[in-house]
N, C-alpha and C positions, 0 to 999 in steps of 0.2 A: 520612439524607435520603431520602426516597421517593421514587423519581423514578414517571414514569410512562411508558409504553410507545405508540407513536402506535398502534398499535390498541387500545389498551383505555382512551381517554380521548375525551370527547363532544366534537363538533361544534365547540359554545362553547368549549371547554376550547381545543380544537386553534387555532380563532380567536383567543384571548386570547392564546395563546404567540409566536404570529405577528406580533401588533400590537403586544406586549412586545418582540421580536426586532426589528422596524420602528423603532420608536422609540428604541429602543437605538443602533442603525446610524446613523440619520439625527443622531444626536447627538456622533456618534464624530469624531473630530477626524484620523483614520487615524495619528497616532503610535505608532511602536513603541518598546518599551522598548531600550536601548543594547544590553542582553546579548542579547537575542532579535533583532535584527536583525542584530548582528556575528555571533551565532551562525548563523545561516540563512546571511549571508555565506560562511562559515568553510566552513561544509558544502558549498557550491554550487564553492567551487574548492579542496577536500580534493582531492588525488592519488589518481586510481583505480586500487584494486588489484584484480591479478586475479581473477575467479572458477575457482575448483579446481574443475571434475568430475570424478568418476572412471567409468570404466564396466568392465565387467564381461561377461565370456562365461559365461551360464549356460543348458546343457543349449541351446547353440549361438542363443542369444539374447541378444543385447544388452542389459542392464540399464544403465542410467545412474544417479546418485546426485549429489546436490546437499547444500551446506549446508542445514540445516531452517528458518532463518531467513534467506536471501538471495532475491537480486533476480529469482532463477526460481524455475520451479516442476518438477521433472524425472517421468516415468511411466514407467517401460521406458526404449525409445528415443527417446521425445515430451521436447523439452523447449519450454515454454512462457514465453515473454518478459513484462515489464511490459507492452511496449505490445499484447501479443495475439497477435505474434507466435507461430506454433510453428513449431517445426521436426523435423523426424524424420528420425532418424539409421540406414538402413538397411545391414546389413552384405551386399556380396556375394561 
């Protein structure tokens, strides 16, 4: 399937997918399928486990280290939240 890129398709083009997109919605009956909405369920009240950092003294600096795939984002001592949160971890 070729999709297309919102910058590299015309005016018209981007108009037509819009009013495709419109009419689509406005038809929608907002039903969810049983597995996708017990699923979404299911996730919203899963038991949260913790998040493991580890951090690290190197050449008297604070490294911090995060899973590669979780819910932060870690730099040095910077660790960065979903909601935007940072926070920096300074050693004294």
């Amino acid at each position: 399937m070729n999709k297309l890129a919102i910058d590299n398709i015309s005016h018209e083009e981007f108009e037509k997918a819009i009013q495709e997109h419109i009419t689509w919605a406005s038809e929608w009956d907002g039903a969810l399928p049983a597995d996708v909405f017990f699923g979404l369920w299911a996730d919203l009240h899963r038991p949260k486990q913790p998040l493991e950092l580890k951090a690290h003294l190197i050449e008297g600096q604070l490294k911090i280290t995060a899973p590669p795939y979780g819910p932060v984002k870690v730099v040095d001592n910077r660790i960065y939240l979903e909601d935007g949160l940072e926070l920096i971890i300074n050693l004294e």
